[in-house]
Backbone as a ProteinNet text record, in pm:
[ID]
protein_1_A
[PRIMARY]
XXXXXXXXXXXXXXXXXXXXXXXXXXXXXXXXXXXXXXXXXXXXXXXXXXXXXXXXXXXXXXXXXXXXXXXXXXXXX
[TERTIARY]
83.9	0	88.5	67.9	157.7	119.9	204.7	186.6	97.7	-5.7	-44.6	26.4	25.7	122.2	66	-13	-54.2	8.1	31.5	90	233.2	306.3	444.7	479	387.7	418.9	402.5	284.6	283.3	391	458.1	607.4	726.3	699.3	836.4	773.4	675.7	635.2	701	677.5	650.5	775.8	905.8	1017.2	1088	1002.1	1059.2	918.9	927.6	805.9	833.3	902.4	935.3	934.3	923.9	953.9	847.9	886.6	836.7	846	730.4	671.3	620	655.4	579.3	592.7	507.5	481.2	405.3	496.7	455.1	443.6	375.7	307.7	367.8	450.9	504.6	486.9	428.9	383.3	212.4	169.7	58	-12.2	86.4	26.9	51.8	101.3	127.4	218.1	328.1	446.1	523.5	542.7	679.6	685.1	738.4	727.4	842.5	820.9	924	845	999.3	973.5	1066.2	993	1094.5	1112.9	1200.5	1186	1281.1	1245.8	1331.7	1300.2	1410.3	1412.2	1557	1546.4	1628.5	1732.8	1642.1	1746.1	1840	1822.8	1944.8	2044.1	2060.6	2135.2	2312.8	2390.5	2499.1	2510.9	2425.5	2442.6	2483.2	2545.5	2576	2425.6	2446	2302.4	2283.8	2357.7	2387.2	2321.7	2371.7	2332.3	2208.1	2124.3	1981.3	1905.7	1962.1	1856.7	1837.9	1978.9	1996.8	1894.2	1824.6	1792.2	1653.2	1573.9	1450.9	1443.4	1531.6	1505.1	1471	1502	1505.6	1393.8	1361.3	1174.4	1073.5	1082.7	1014.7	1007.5	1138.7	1097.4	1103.6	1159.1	1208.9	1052.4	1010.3	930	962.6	1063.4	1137.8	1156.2	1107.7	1132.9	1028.9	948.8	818.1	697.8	639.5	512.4	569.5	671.3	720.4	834.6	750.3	857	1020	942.4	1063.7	1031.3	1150.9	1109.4	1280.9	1220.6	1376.2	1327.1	1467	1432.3	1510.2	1419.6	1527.3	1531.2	1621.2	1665	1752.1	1724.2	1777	1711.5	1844.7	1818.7	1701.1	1632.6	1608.7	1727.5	1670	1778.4	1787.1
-118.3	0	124.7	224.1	344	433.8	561.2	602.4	778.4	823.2	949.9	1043	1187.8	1242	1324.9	1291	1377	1309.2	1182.4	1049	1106.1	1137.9	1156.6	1304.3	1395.1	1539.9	1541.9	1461.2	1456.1	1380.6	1310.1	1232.4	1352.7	1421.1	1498.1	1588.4	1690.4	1792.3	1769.5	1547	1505.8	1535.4	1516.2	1507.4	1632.2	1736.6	1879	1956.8	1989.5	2031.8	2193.6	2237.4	2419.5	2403.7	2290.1	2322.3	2370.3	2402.8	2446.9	2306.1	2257	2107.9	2152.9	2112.3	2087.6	1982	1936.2	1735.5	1746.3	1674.7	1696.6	1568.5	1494.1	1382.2	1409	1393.6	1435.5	1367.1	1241.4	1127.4	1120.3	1118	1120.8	992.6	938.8	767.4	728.1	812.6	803.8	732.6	730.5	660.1	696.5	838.2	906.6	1010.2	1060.4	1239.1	1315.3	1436	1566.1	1620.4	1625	1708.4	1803.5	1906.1	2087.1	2097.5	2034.3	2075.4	2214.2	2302.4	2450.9	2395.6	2375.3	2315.6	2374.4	2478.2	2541.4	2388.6	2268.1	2143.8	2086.4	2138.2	2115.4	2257.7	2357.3	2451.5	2387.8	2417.4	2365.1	2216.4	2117.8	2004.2	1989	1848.8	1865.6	1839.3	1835.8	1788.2	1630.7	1573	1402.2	1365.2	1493.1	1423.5	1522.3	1614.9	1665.6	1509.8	1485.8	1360.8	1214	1190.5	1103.4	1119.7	1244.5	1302.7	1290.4	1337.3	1340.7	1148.8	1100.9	950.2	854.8	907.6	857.6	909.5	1017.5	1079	975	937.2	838.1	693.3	671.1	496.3	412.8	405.2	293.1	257.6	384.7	358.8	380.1	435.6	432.7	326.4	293.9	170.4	78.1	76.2	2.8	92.1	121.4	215.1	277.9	364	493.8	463.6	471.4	411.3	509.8	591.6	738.1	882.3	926.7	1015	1146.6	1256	1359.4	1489.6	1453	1553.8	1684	1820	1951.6	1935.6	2018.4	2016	2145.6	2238.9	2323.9	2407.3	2472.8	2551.7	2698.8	2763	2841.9	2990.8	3112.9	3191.5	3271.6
0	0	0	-41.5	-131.7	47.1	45.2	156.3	87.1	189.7	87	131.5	113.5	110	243.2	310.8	427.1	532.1	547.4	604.6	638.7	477.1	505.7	548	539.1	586.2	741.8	778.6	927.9	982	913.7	965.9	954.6	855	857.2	962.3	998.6	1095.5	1257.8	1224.6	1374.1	1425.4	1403.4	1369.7	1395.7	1280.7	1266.6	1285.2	1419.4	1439.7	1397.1	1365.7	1309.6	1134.7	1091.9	944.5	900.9	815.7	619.5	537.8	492.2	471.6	317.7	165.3	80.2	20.7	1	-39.5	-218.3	-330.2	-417.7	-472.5	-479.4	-580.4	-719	-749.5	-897.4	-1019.9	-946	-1060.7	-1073.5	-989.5	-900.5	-862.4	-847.5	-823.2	-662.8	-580.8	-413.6	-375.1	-492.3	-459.7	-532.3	-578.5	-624.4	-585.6	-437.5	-408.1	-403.8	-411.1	-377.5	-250.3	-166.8	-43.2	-31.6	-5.9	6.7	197.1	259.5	386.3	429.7	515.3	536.4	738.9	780.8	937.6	1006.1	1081.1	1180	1221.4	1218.9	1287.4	1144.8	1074.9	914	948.1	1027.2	1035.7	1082.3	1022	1014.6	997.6	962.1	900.5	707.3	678.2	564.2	468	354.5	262.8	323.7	319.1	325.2	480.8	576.2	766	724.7	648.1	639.3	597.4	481.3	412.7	549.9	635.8	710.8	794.3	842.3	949.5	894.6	751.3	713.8	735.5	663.2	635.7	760.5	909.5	1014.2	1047.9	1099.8	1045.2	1004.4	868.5	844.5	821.6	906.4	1005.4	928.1	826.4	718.3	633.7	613.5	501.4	403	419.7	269	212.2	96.8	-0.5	-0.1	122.2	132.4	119.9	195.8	167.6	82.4	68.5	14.8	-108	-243.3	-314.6	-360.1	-357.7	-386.9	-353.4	-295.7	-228.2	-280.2	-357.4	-375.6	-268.2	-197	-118.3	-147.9	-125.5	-91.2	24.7	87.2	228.4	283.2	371.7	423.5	517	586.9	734	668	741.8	686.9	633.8	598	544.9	702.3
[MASK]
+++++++++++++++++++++++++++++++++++++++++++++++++++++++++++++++++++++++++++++

């Protein structure tokens, strides 16, 4: 079962409760998304420990519920 995209925004919020959350269905089949996260907790982290950090967020649904997922990632300005 595909995950919807309200599912995975409330996982990234839960996580990063200060972010900036946009969830884009880019395929529109509920199993190919873009996520834009802007999170004060990516401030001095690299791109690589941001994605480590979203990917732990959502609990190893990555690859099962969640078939693909490109993330942006950064502190705010």
């Amino acid at each position: 079962m595909a995950m919807d995209a309200g599912t995975l925004k409330s996982m990234i919020v839960e996580a990063f409760p200060d972010a900036q959350v946009e969830i884009d269905d880019f395929q529109g089949d509920g199993d190919h998304y873009a996520a834009n996260i802007v999170a004060e907790a990516f401030r001095g982290k690299t791109r690589v420990q941001q994605h480590q950090m979203v990917y732990a967020a959502l609990k190893g649904k990555v690859g099962g519920e969640l078939h693909a997922l490109a993330l942006q990632t950064k502190a705010p300005d």
